[in-house]
N, C-alpha and C positions, 0 to 999 in steps of 0.2 A: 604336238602342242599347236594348239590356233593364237594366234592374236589380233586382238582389237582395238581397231584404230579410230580414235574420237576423234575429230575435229580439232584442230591448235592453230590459234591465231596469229601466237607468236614464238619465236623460238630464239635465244639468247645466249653465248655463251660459247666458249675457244675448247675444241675437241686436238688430240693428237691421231692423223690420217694412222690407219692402219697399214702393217707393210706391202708389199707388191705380191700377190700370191704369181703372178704369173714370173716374176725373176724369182722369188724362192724357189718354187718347183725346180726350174734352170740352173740355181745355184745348188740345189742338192744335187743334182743329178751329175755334174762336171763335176766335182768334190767327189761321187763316189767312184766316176770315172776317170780319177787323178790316182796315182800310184803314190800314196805320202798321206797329209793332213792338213787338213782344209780347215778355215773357220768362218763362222757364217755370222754376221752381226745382225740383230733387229729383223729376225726369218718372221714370217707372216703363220699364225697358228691359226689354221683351216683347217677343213675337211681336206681339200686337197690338196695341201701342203703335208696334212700328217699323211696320205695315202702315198707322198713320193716315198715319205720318210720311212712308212713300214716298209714300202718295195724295197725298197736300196736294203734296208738292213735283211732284209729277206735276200738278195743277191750276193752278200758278204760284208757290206760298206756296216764299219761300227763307227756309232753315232753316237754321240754323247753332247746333253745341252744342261744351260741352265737359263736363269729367267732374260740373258742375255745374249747369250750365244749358241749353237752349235758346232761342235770337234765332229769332224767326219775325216776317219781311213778310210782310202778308197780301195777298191779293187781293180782298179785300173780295166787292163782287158780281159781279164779274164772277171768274171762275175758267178759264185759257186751254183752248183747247179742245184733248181728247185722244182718242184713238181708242179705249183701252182700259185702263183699271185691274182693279190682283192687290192685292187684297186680303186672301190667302193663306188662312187660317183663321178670319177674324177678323169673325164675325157681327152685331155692333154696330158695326164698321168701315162692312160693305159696306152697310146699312140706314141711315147717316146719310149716307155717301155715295152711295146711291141720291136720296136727297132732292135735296142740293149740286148732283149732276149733272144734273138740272132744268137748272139754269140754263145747261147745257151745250148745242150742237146734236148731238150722237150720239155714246153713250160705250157702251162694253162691257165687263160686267165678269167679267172669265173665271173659269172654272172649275177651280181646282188640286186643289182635295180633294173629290173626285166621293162618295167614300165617309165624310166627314165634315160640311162646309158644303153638300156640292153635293147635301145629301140635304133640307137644312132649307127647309122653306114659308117663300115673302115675299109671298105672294098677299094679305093686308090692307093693307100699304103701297103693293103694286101698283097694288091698284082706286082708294086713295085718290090717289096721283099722277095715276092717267087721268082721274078725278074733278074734277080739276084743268089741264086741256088738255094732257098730257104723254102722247106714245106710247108704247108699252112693249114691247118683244119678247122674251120669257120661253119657258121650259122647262116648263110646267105649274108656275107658281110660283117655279121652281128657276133657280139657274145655267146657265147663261151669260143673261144679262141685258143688254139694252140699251135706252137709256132713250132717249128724242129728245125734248130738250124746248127749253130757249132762252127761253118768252115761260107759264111755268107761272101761273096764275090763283090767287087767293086768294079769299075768299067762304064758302060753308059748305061745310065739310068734315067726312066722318065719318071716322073709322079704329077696327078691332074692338081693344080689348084684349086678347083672349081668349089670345091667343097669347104674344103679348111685348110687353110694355112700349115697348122699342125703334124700335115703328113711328110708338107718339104722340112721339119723342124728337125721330125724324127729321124728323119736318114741325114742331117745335117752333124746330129750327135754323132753318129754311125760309122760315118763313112771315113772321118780320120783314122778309125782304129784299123781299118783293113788294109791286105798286105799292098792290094792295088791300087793307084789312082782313082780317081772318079771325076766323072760326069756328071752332074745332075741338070736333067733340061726338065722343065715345068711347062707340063701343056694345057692351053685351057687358059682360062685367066687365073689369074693369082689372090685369093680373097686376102683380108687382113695383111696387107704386106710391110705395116709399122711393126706389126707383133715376130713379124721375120727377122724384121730390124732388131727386136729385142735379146732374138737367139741370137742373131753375129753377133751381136754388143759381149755377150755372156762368153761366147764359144772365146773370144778375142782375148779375152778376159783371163780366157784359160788357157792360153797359149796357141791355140789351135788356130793356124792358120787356112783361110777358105777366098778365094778367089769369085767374087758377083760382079755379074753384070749388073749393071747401074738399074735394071728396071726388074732387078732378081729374075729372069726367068732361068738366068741357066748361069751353074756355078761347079767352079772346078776346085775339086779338095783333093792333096797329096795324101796319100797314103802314108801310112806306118809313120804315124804323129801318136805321142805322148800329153794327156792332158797334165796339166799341171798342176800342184798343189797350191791353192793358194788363200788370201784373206778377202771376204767378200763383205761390200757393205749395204744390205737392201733398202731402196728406197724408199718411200711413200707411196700406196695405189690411188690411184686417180681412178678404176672403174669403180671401189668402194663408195670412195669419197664423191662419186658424181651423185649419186641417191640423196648424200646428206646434203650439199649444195644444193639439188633443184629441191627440198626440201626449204629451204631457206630461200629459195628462190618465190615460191610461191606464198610462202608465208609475210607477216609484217617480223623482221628477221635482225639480229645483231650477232653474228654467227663466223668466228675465225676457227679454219683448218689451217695445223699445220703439217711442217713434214712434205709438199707438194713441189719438188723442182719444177722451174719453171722451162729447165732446157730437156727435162727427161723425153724418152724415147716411146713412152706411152702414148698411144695414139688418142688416148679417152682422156689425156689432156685439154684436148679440144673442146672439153665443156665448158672450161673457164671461157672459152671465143664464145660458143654458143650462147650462153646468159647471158655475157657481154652483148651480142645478136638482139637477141631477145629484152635492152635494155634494162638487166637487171645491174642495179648498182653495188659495184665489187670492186674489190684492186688484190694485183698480185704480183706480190717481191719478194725476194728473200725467203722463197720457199712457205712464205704463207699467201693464203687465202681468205679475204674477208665479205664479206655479204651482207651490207645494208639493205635487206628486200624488204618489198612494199606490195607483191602481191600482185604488180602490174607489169605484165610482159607480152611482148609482140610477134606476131608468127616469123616463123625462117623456113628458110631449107637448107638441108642440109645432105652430107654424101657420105654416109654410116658409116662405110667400109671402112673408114680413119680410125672409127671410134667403138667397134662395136660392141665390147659391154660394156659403154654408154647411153647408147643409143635410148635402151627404154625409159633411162630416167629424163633424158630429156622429153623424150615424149609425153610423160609424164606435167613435165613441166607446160609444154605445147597445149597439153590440154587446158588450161587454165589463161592462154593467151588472146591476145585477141588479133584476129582472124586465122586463115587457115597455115597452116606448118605441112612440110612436108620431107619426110626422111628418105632418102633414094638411096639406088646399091644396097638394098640388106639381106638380099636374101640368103645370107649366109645365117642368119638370123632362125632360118626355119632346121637347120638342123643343130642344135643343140641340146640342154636339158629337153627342153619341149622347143615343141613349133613358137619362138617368141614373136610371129607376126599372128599366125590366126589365136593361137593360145589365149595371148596377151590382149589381145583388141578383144577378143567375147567378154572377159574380165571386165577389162575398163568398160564397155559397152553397161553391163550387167550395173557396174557405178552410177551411171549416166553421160558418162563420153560419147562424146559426136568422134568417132574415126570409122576410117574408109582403110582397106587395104588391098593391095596390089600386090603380082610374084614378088616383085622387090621392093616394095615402099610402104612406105606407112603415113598414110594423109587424117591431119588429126584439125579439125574443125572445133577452134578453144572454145571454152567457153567461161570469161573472165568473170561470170558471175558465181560461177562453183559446180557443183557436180551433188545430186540430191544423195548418194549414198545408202545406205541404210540394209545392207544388203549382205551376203555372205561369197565370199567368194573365193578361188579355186587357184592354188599359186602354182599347181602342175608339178610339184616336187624341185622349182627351181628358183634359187636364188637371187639370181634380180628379178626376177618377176617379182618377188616378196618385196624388195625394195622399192620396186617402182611403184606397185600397190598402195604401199605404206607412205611413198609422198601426194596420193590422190588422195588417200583417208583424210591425213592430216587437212584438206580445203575442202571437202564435201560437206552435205550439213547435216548430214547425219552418221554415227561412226558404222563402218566396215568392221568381215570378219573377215581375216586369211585366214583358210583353214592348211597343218601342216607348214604353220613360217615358220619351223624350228630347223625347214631346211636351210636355211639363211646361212646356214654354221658351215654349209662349203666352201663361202669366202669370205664371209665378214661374221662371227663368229656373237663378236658385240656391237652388233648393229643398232638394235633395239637399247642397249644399256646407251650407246654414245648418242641414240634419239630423246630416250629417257634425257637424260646429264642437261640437254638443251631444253627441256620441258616440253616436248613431248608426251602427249596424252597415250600412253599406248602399255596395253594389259596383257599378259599372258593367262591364258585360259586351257584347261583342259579341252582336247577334242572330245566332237562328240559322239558317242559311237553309229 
C-alpha cells in the first residue's frame, strides 16, 4: 500500500506515545530466557515485536496475552530444538537470536527480505560465536544462516562495535547462561552505546548480573547465572514519537504526546533537546510532551550516534530551518533496513531538499520557505524513512507519494491513524502495479 501525503498546516490534538519496541523485544526475550513466568505490561505491537514473539514461542517459551499484557513461561537454558526461525524484518530480532540459538543443535534462519535484511552484514557476531566453539553456515555474512551450536564456550571474547551495537547486545544475553565466565572486549569503536545502556538496564532487571567498564568497551559476566522471572513494565518510544514531534515541529501545531519519561534511557530522547535547539516551542514534565509550533526553526548540529532512530526525523525537520544543519557520527546509519544516508537524501532530494552527504554526516541546507513536492517517492521497504517522509509531505506545496508505507508497521503500526487523529491530511492508496 502507497500513501499520500498532502500538505497540513496545522496539526492539534494529545496522542498516547506508542511502547518502546526496542525494551519489548528485551523484555520478551529475558522472560523466555527466565525459568518461571513473566508478565509484560503495555508490550509494543510491531512487526518486530510480534517476530520476537513468534521466535521465542518457536523455541518453547508459551506466550499468552491480552489487550493488556503478555504471560510468558520461559525456557530458561535450554530453548527446544527447531529446524528454522523467520524472523521477518527484524535485525535486532535475528542478531539476539543468533546468540540464543547457540544453545540450539541446528537452527536456520531464513531469508524473507532478500532486498531489505537479506542485504545487512552479521559477519562480527559471526566470527564472535565461532570464537566460541559454534559452527556457522552463512551467505558471506548474510541470510540464510545457520548456526550449530548446543555446547557454545565462554572465556575471552571480542566482538567489533563498528557496525552495530546489537552484536555486543547478543552475546550480552548469552553469556550468563554458559558454564564459564566471560570476557567480553569490544574492538573498534562502539556505535549506539545508550542502546547498550538499554540492554544492562533490562539484563539488571532480570537478575543477571554483568560487570562494564564505564565506556562499555569490555565487560565481565559470571557464568552459570539464572534469569529471573519477573513483572515488567514498558515505557513510551521516543524514536516513534520523534516523527510525530518534528511533525508538529514544522507545522503551525497544538500537539501533546504522552507516555515520554523524561529520565528514560533512550538515547532518541534527545529530540525533545534538538527542537528545543532548533527553537521550537515545547515543554516537558511529567512524562508529557507539548508542542506549540509555528513552523519556524533554526539549523543545529548535532552527534547522531546518541540518537539514531531519530536522527531522520530531525532532519527532516532541518530541512524546513533556516540555515544549514548538520548531523555527524551516523554512519551507522548506512547499514540498516537500507542505506538511511544515501537512500534517504535522493528521496528528500527528489522532494526538493537542499542536502549534502558525507561517510558519516548528513548536511541539510533548510529551506524555511517549504519544499515544492509533487512527486512519488521510494521509502526502501523501511520504516522511518516512511516517517521521515511523511513529516516533509506534510510542509511541501504540493502532496507526495510513498510508495510501500504499509512497511511503517515494523514499528509504529499506527502511525498514519495517530497523524490522521491530529489532522493530518494523509490517504492510503492502492499501489501501483
Amino acid at each position: 500500500m502507497d500513501v499520500i501525503v498532502t500538505p497540513t498546516p496545522r496539526l492539534m490534538g494529545r496522542i498516547e506515545a506508542l511502547s518502546s519496541k526496542n525494551y519489548t523485544t528485551r523484555y520478551l526475550l529475558v522472560a523466555a530466557l527466565a525459568e518461571g513466568t513473566s508478565t509484560i505490561y503495555y508490550p509494543a505491537h510491531s512487526e518486530d515485536s510480534d517476530a520476537m514473539r513468534r521466535c521465542i514461542r518457536d523455541l518453547g517459551a508459551v506466550v499468552e496475552e491480552d489487550d493488556e499484557k503478555i504471560v510468558i513461561t520461559g525456557f530458561g537454558r535450554n530453548p527446544k530444538p527447531v529446524e528454522t526461525l523467520d524472523v521477518g524484518n527484524a535485525g535486532a530480532v535475528l542478531r539476539f537470536l543468533m546468540a540464543i540459538a547457540a544453545l540450539c543443535p541446528d537452527v536456520t534462519f531464513i531469508n524473507r527480505y532478500p532486498d531489505s535484511l537479506g542485504k545487512r552484514p552479521h559477519h562480527d557476531l559471526i566470527e564472535s560465536l565461532i570464537s566460541m566453539g559454534v559452527t556457522i553456515e552463512h551467505n558471506e555474512g548474510k541470510l540464510p544462516i545457520t548456526i550449530k551450536g548446543g555446547q557454545p564456550r565462554g572465556g575471552h571474547i571480542q566482538v567489533s562495535g563498528n557496525i552495530s551495537s546489537q552484536f555486543l547486545s547478543a552475546l550480552l544475553f548469552l553469556t550468563p547462561l554458559l558454564e564459564e565466565d566471560s570476557e567480553i572486549e569490544v574492538l573498534h569503536d562502539l556505535k549506539s552505546k545508550v542502546v547498550v545502556g538499554q540492554t544492562l538496564e533490562v539484563l539488571e532487571q532480570a537478575g543477571i548480573v554483568i560487570h562494564a567498564d564505564e565506556d562499555y568497551m569490555r565487560f565481565r559476566v559470571p557464568g552459570r547465572q539464572r534469569y529471573e522471572a519477573k513483572t515488567y513494565y514498558v515505557q513510551g518510544d521516543y524514536p516513534g514519537s520523534a516523527a510525530i514531534l518534528a511533525a508538529a515541529a514544522v507545522t503551525d501545531s497544538d500537539v501533546t504526546v504522552n507516555r515520554l519519561m523524561e529520565n528514560s534511557k533512550q538515547g532518541e530522547r534527545a529530540v525533545v533537546d534538538v527542537l528545543r535547539m532548533m527553537d521550537v516551542p515545547l515543554t516537558h514534565e511529567n512524562g508529557v510532551v507539548h508542542v506549540q509550533g509555528n513552523g519556524k526553526l533554526k539549523a543545529v548540529e548535532f552527534d547522531g550516534d546518541h540518537a539514531t532512530d531519530a536522527v531522520l526525523a530531525m532532519v527532516a525537520a532541518a530541512v524546513f530551518a533556516e540555515g544549514t544543519s548538520r548531523f555527524y557520527n551516523v554512519e551507522n546509519l548506512r547499514y540498516k533496513e537500507c542505506d538511511r544516508i544515501t537512500d534517504y537524501l535522493n528521496e528528500l532530494r527528489k522532494a526538493g531538499a537542499n542536502v549534502e552527504e558525507r561517510q558519516s554526516e548528513i548536511i541539510v541546507h533548510g529551506r524555511p520557505e517549504g519544499v515544492e513536492g509533487g512527486v512519488d517517492i521510494n521509502a526502501h521497504y523501511d520504516h522511518r524513512v516512511i516517517m521521515a517522509l511523511t513529516v516533509v509531505g506534510l510542509r511541501a506545496k504540493q502532496p507526495i507519494r510513498i510508495h510501500d508505507a504499509h512497511h511503517v508497521a515494523k514499528s509504529y503500526p499506527i502511525y498514519f491513524d495517530h497523524l490522521k487523529a491530529l489532522g493530518a491530511n494523509v490517504e492510503w492508496v492502492e499501489s501501483e502495479a
